[in-house]
N, C-alpha and C positions, 0 to 999 in steps of 0.2 A: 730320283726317278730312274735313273740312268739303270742302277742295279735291281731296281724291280723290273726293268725292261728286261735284264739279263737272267733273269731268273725265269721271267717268263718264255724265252725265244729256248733256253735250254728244256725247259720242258715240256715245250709242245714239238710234235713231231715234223717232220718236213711237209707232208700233206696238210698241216695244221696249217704253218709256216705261208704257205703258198695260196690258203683261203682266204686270206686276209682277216681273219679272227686275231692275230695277234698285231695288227692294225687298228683293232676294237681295240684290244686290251689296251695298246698304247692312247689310244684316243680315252678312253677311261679313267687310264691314270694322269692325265695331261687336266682332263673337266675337274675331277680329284683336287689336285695338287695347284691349276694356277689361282682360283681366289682363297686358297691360304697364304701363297707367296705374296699376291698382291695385297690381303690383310693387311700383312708385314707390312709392305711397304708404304702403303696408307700409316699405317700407325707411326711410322720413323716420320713421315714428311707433316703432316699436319698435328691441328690441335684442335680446329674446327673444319668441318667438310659438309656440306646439302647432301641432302639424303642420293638426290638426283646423281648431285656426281658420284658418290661411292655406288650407284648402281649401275652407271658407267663403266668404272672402274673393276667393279668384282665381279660382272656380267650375268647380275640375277634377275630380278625383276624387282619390284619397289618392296613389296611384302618379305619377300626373300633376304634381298639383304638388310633390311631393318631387321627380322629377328636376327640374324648370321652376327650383327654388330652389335644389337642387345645381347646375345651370349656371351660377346666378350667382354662384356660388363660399359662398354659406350653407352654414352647419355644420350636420347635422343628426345630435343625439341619440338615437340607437337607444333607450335606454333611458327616458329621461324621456320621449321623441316632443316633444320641441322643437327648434325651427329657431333657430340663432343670428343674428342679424341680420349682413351682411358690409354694411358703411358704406363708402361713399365716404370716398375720403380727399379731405381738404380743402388744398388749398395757401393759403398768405397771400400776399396780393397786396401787392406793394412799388411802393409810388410813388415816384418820383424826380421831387426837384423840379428 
C-alpha cells in the first residue's frame, strides 16, 4: 500500500496534493486492501467462524461477505450460518543435499 501511496502523491500535482483527492485515493486504497488482509488473517486463525462474525471482521454486510468467502472456495452452512474455513494446502519442501 505504502508504494502505491507513493506513486500516487508523485503524480499528482501540488494543487492536487492540497485538495485532498489524494486523501480519497488513500482512503480507497485502504477500503481496497484491508478485507483482503484480514481474509488472511481469518483463514491463518480459524477453521470454523459464524457468518456474523466474519462480517464483523471484513466489514461487509451479511450478503457481501458470504459471496467474498464463497469465492474463495469456503463452505458455508445454511443452517448452523457457519463458514468453514478452506486452508491452503501446504507442500514440504525437500532439500537435497
Amino acid at each position: 500500500m505504502a508504494n502505491l501511496l507513493l506513486i500516487l502523491r508523485k503524480n499528482m500535482s501540488p494543487s492536487t496534493f492540497q485538495s485532498g483527492q489524494y486523501c480519497q485515493a488513500q482512503s480507497s486504497c485502504h477500503a481496497y486492501l484491508y478485507p483482503k488482509k484480514m481474509f488472511q488473517l481469518l483463514r491463518s486463525a480459524y477453521s470454523t467462524i459464524s457468518i456474523q462474525d466474519a462480517v464483523l471482521f471484513l466489514g461487509m454486510n451479511e450478503d457481501e461477505a458470504t459471496t467474498y468467502v464463497l469465492q474463495q472456495r469456503w463452505i458455508a452452512e445454511a443452517a448452523s450460518r457457519m463458514l468453514t474455513v478452506k486452508k491452503r494446502r501446504m507442500f514440504p519442501v525437500i532439500c537435497r543435499a
